[in-house]
MDAnalysis code that builds the backbone (N, CA, C; Angstrom):
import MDAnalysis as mda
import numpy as np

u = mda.Universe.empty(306, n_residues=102, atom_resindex=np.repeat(np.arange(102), 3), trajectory=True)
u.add_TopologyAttr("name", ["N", "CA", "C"] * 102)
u.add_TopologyAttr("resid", np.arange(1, 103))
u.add_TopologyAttr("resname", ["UNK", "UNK", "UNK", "UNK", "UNK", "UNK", "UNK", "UNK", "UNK", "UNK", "UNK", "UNK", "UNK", "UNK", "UNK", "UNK", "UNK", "UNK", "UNK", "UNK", "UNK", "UNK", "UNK", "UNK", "UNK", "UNK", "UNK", "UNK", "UNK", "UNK", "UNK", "UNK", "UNK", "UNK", "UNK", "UNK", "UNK", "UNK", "UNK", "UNK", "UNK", "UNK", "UNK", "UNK", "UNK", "UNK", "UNK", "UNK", "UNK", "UNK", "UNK", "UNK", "UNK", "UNK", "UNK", "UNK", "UNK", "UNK", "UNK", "UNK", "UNK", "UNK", "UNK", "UNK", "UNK", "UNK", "UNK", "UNK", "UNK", "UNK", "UNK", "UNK", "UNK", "UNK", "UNK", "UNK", "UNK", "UNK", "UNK", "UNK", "UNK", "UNK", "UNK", "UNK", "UNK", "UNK", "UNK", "UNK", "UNK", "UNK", "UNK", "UNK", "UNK", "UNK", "UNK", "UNK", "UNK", "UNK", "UNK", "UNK", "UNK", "UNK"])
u.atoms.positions = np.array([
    [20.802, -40.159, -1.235],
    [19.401, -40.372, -1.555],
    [19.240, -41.795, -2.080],
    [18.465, -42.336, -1.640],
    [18.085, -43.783, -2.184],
    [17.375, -43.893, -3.717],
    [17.931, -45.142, -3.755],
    [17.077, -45.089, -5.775],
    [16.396, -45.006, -5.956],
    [14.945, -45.325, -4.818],
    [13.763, -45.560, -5.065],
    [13.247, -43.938, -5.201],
    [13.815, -42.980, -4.213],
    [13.295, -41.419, -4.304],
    [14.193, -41.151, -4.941],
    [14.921, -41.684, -5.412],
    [15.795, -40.711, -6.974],
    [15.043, -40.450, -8.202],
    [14.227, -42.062, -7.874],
    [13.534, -41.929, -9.002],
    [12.067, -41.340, -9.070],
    [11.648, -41.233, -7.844],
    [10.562, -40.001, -7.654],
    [10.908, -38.687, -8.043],
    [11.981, -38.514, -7.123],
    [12.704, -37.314, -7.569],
    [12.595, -36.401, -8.953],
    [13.106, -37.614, -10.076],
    [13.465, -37.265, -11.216],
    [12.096, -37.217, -12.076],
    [11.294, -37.827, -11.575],
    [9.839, -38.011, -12.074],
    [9.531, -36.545, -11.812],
    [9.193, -36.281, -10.463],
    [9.003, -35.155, -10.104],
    [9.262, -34.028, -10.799],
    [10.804, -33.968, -11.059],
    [11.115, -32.683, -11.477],
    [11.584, -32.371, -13.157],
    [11.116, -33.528, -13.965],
    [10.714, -33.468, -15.244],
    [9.479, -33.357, -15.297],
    [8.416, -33.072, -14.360],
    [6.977, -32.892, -14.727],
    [6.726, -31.432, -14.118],
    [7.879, -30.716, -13.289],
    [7.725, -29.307, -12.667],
    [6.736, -28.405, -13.464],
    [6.054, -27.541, -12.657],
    [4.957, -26.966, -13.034],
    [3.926, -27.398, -13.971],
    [3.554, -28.774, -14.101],
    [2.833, -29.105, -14.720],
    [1.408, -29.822, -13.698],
    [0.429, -29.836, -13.722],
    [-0.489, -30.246, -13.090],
    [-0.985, -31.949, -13.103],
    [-0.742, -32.289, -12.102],
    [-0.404, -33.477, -12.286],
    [-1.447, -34.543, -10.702],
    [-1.627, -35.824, -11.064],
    [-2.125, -36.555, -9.999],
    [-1.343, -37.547, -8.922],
    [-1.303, -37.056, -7.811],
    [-0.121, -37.818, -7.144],
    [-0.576, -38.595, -6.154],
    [-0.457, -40.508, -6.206],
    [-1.371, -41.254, -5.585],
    [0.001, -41.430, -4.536],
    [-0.346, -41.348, -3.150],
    [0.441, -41.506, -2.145],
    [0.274, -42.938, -1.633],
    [1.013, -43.249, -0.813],
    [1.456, -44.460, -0.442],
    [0.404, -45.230, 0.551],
    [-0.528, -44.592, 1.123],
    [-1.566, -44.903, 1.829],
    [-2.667, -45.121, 1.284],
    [-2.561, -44.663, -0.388],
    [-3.765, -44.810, -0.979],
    [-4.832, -43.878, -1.814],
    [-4.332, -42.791, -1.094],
    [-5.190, -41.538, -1.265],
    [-4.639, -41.180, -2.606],
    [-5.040, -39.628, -2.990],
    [-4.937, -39.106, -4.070],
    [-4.598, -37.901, -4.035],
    [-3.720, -36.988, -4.339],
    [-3.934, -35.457, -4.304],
    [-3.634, -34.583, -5.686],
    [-4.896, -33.974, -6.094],
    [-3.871, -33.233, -7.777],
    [-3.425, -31.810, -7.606],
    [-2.428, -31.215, -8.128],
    [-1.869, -30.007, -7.696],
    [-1.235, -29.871, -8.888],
    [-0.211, -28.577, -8.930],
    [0.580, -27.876, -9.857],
    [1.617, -28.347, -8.796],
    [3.148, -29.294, -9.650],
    [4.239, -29.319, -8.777],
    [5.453, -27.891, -8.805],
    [5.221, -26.817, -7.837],
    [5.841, -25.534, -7.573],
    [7.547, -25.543, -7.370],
    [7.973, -26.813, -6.753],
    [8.795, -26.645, -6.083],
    [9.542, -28.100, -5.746],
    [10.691, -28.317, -5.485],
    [11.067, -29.684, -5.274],
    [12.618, -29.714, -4.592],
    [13.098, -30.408, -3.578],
    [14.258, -30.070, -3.059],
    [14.316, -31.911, -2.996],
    [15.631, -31.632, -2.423],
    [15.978, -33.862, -2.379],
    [15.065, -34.771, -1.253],
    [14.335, -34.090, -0.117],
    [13.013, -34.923, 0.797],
    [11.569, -34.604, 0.512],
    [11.579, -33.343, -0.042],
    [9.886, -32.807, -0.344],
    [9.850, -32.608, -1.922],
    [8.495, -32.354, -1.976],
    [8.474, -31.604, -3.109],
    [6.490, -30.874, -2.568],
    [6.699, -29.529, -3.361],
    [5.691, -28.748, -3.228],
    [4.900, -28.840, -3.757],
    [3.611, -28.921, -3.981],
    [2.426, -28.709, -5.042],
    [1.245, -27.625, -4.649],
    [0.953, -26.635, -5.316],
    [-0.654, -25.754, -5.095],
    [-1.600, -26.916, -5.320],
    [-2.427, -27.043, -4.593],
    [-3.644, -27.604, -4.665],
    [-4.441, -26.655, -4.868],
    [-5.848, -27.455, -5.810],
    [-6.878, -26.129, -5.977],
    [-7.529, -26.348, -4.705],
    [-8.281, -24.838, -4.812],
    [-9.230, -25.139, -3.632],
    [-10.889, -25.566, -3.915],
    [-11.361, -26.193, -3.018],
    [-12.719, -26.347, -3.749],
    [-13.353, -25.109, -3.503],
    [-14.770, -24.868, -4.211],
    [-15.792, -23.912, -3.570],
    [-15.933, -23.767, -2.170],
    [-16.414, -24.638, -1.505],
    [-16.853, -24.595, -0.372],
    [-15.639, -23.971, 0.727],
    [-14.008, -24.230, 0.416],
    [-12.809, -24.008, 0.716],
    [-12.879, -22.383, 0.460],
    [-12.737, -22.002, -0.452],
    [-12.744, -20.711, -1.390],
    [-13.434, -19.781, -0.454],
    [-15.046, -20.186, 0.002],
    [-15.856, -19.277, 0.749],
    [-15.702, -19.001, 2.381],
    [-14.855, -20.619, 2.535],
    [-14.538, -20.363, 3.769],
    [-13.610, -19.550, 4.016],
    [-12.292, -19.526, 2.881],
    [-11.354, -18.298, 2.860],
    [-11.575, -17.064, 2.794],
    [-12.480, -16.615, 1.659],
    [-13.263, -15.299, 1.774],
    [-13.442, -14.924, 3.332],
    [-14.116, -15.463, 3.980],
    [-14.896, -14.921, 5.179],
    [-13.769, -14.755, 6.548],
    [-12.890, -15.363, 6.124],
    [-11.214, -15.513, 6.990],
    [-10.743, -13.852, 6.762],
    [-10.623, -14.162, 5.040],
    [-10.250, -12.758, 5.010],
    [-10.661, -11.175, 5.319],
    [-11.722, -11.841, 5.223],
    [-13.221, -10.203, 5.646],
    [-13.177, -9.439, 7.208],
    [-12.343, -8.634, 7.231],
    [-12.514, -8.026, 8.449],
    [-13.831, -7.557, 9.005],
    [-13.955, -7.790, 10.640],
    [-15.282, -7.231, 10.945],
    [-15.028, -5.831, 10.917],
    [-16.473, -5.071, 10.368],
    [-16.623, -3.710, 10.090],
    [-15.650, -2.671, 11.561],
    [-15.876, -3.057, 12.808],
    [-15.822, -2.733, 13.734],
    [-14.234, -2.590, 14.082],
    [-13.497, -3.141, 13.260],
    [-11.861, -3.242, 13.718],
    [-11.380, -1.750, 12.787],
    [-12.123, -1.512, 11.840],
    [-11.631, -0.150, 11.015],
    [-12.257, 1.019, 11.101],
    [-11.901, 2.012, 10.817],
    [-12.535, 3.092, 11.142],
    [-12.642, 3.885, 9.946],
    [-11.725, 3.512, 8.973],
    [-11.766, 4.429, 8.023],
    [-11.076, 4.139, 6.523],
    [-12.057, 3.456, 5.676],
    [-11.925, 2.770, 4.708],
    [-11.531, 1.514, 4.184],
    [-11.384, 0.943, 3.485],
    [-11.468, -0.678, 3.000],
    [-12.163, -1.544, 3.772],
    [-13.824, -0.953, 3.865],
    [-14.563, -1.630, 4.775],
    [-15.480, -2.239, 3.651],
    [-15.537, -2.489, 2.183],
    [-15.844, -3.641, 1.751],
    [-15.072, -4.490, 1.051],
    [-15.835, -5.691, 1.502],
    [-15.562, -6.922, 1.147],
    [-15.331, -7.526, 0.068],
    [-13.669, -8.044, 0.019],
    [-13.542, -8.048, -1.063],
    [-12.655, -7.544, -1.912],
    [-12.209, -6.001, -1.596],
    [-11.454, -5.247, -1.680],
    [-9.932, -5.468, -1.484],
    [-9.184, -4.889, -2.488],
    [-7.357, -5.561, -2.191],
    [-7.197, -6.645, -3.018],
    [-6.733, -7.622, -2.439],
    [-6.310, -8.973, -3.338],
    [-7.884, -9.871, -3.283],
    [-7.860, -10.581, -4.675],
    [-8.760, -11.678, -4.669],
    [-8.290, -12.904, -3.089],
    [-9.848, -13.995, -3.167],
    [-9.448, -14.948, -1.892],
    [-8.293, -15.371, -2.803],
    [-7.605, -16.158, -2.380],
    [-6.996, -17.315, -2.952],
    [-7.556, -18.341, -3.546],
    [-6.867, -19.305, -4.707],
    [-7.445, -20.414, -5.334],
    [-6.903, -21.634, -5.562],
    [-5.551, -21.391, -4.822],
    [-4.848, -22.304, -4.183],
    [-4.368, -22.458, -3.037],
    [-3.905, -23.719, -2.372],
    [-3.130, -24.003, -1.057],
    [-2.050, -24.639, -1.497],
    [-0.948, -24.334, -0.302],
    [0.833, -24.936, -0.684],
    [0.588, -26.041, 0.188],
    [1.042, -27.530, -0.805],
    [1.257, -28.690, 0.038],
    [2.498, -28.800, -0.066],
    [3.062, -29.251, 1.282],
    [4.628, -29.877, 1.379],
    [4.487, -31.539, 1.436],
    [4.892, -32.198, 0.937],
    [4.620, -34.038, 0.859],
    [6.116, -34.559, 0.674],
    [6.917, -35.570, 1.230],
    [7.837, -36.312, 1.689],
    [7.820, -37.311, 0.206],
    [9.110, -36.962, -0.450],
    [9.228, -38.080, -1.163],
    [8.966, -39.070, -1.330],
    [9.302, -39.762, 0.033],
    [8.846, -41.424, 0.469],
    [7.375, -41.483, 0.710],
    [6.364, -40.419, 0.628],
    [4.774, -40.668, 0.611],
    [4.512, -40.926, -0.785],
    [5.003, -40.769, -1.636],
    [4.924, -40.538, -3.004],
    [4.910, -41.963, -3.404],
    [3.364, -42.842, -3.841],
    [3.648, -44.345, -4.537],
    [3.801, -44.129, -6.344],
    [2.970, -43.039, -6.687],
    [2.933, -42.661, -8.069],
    [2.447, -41.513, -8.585],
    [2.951, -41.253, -10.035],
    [2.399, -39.622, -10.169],
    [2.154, -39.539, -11.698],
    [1.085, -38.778, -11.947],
    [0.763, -39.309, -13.512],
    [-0.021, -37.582, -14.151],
    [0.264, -37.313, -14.962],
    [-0.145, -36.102, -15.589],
    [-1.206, -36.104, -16.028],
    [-2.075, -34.978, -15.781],
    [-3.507, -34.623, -16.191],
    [-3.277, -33.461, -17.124],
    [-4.482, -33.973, -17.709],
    [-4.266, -32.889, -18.895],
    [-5.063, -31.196, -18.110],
    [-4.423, -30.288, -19.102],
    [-4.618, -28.666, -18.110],
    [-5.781, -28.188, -19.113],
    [-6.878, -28.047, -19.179],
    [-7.570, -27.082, -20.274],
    [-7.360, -25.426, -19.347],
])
Protein backbone atom coordinates (compact mmCIF):
# COMPACT_ATOMS: atom_id res chain seq x y z
CA UNK A 1 0.00 0.00 0.00
CA UNK A 2 1.39 3.36 -0.74
CA UNK A 3 1.91 6.14 2.02
CA UNK A 4 -0.28 8.40 0.66
CA UNK A 5 -3.48 5.68 1.22
CA UNK A 6 -1.84 4.49 4.35
CA UNK A 7 -2.47 7.50 5.47
CA UNK A 8 -6.09 7.71 4.36
CA UNK A 9 -6.33 4.47 5.50
CA UNK A 10 -5.42 5.21 9.04
CA UNK A 11 -7.49 8.40 9.01
CA UNK A 12 -10.22 6.36 7.96
CA UNK A 13 -10.19 3.80 10.39
CA UNK A 14 -9.56 5.90 13.58
CA UNK A 15 -12.74 7.80 12.68
CA UNK A 16 -14.82 4.20 12.04
CA UNK A 17 -18.38 4.59 12.70
CA UNK A 18 -18.32 8.01 13.22
CA UNK A 19 -20.17 10.39 10.79
CA UNK A 20 -18.02 12.21 9.01
CA UNK A 21 -17.46 14.60 5.60
CA UNK A 22 -15.44 13.12 2.85
CA UNK A 23 -14.22 15.69 0.08
CA UNK A 24 -13.08 13.47 -2.91
CA UNK A 25 -10.54 14.17 -5.29
CA UNK A 26 -12.70 15.67 -8.04
CA UNK A 27 -14.08 18.04 -5.76
CA UNK A 28 -17.29 16.90 -4.66
CA UNK A 29 -18.44 16.09 -1.21
CA UNK A 30 -20.13 13.08 0.35
CA UNK A 31 -21.21 12.76 4.32
CA UNK A 32 -21.91 9.27 5.62
CA UNK A 33 -21.32 6.98 8.73
CA UNK A 34 -17.78 5.15 7.85
CA UNK A 35 -19.27 1.16 8.22
CA UNK A 36 -16.52 -0.57 6.95
CA UNK A 37 -12.89 -0.33 5.58
CA UNK A 38 -10.53 -2.95 3.91
CA UNK A 39 -6.79 -1.79 2.33
CA UNK A 40 -8.59 -0.23 -1.46
CA UNK A 41 -12.19 0.82 -0.22
CA UNK A 42 -13.74 1.91 2.52
CA UNK A 43 -17.68 1.89 3.10
CA UNK A 44 -19.91 4.64 4.27
CA UNK A 45 -24.15 4.73 4.78
CA UNK A 46 -25.15 7.78 3.29
CA UNK A 47 -28.37 9.39 4.46
CA UNK A 48 -31.01 9.47 2.22
CA UNK A 49 -32.75 12.61 1.37
CA UNK A 50 -36.65 12.96 1.49
CA UNK A 51 -37.31 13.00 -1.88
CA UNK A 52 -34.85 9.56 -2.05
CA UNK A 53 -36.80 8.05 1.00
CA UNK A 54 -40.27 8.41 -1.04
CA UNK A 55 -38.89 7.21 -3.99
CA UNK A 56 -37.85 4.05 -1.95
CA UNK A 57 -41.15 3.69 -0.28
CA UNK A 58 -42.96 3.33 -3.59
CA UNK A 59 -40.05 0.67 -4.87
CA UNK A 60 -40.98 -1.12 -1.97
CA UNK A 61 -44.95 -1.08 -2.22
CA UNK A 62 -46.19 -3.97 -4.01
CA UNK A 63 -49.01 -3.54 -6.53
CA UNK A 64 -52.27 -4.71 -4.80
CA UNK A 65 -52.72 -7.15 -7.75
CA UNK A 66 -49.48 -9.42 -7.25
CA UNK A 67 -51.10 -10.69 -3.69
CA UNK A 68 -53.95 -12.30 -2.90
CA UNK A 69 -53.95 -12.61 0.56
CA UNK A 70 -52.60 -10.25 3.08
CA UNK A 71 -49.77 -7.66 3.63
CA UNK A 72 -51.59 -5.60 1.16
CA UNK A 73 -50.86 -2.36 3.11
CA UNK A 74 -48.39 -0.15 2.66
CA UNK A 75 -45.92 0.03 4.68
CA UNK A 76 -46.20 -3.00 6.50
CA UNK A 77 -42.93 -5.31 7.55
CA UNK A 78 -39.75 -3.33 7.68
CA UNK A 79 -39.59 0.55 7.64
CA UNK A 80 -38.19 2.22 3.87
CA UNK A 81 -34.69 2.54 4.49
CA UNK A 82 -32.69 5.73 5.63
CA UNK A 83 -29.64 4.88 4.37
CA UNK A 84 -27.57 3.79 1.18
CA UNK A 85 -24.08 1.67 1.18
CA UNK A 86 -21.32 3.63 -0.64
CA UNK A 87 -18.19 1.74 -1.73
CA UNK A 88 -15.35 4.69 -2.60
CA UNK A 89 -11.55 3.80 -3.59
CA UNK A 90 -9.04 5.05 -1.28
CA UNK A 91 -7.25 6.96 -3.95
CA UNK A 92 -10.76 9.09 -4.50
CA UNK A 93 -10.36 10.16 -1.07
CA UNK A 94 -8.57 14.08 -1.08
CA UNK A 95 -9.85 14.66 2.64
CA UNK A 96 -12.06 13.72 5.49
CA UNK A 97 -13.12 15.75 8.44
CA UNK A 98 -15.72 14.94 11.27
CA UNK A 99 -19.11 16.38 11.77
CA UNK A 100 -20.55 16.66 14.73
CA UNK A 101 -23.72 13.81 15.31
CA UNK A 102 -26.73 15.46 17.36
Amino acid sequence: MNNNYQHIYDVCKDHMHAYVLIELADGSSIDGIITGLDQESVYIAVPLEGHEQQNMMSQHQAPSHQRQFGYGYPGYGYPPPRFRRLILPLAAIAALSILPWY
